[in-house]
N, C-alpha and C positions, 0 to 999 in steps of 0.2 A: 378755346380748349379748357379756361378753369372752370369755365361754367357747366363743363359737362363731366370735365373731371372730377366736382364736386357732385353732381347729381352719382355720378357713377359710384363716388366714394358712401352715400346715403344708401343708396341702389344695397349695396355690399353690405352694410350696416346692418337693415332691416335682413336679408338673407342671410346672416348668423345671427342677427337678435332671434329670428322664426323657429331656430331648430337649438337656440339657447346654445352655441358654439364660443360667444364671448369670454365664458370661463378657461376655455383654452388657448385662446389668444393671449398669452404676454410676449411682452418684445423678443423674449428670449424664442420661444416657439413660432412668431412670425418672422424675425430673421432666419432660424433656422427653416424655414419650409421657403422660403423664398428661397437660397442658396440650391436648395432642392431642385425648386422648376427652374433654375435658370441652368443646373446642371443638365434636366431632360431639357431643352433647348440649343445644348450645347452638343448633344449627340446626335441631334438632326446635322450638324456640320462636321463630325469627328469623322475624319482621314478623305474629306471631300479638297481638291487642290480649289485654290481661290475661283477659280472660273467657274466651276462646279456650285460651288456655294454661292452665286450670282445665276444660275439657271436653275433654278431649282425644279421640278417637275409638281404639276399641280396637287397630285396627294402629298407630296411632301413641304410643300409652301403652305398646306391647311394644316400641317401637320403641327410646322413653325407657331404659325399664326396660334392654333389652340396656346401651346406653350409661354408664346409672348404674352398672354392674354393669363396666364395663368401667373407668370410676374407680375405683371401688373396690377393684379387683384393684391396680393400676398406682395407689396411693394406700397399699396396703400393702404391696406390694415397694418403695417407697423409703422407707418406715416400716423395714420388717425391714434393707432396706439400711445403715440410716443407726444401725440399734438403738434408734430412737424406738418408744416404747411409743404405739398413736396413743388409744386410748383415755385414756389418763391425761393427755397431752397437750389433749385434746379437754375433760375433766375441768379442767383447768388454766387453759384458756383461759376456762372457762365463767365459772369462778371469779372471772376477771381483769376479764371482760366486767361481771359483775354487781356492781363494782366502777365500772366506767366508764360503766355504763349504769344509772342507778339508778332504780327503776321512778319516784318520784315527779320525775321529770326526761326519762324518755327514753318513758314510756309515750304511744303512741299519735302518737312524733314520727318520721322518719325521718335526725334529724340525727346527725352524726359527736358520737361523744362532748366532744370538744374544741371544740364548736359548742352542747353543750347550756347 
């Protein structure tokens, strides 16, 4: 995965180097558009009940997918922006999680760690 993460992040690079988009890339404009598509992603599930949102129908699972795909672009340009490695990051946190979430404590509960 980081190896294609990082191609993918290159990938991304050169396609706003191409169209000279990097000037508008600051953290500030790539947090902001991230929150964006993760908000259209968030309306492919708005007022679907939990079962619904695990069946999804195939135009609307391509739907998701473009979306996901558009976080994740605009997730790692403020990644490369900012020089966060987000993998190791992601590694990091997991770390930190399993730490604050400890199975014989947090299994099968949905509470904040400072609540277990």
């Amino acid at each position: 995965m980081p190896d294609s993460l990082h191609e993918l992040a290159e990938q991304l690079d050169r396609f706003a180097s191409e169209r000279d988009w990097q000037q508008f890339h600051s953290p500030k404009n790539l947090a902001s558009a991230l929150i964006v598509e993760a908000g259209e992603l968030l309306e492919h599930f708005q007022w679907l009940t939990e079962a619904q949102s695990r069946d999804l129908s195939p135009d609307k699972l391509e739907a998701v997918r473009l979306e996901v795909a558009d976080v994740l672009l605009y997730l790692i340009q403020l990644s490369n922006a900012l020089g966060i490695d987000p993998v190791s990051a992601a590694r990091d946190k997991l770390a930190t999680n399993a730490v604050r979430y400890p199975v014989g404590k947090a299994r099968g509960s949905s509470l904040k760690h400072d609540e277990l």
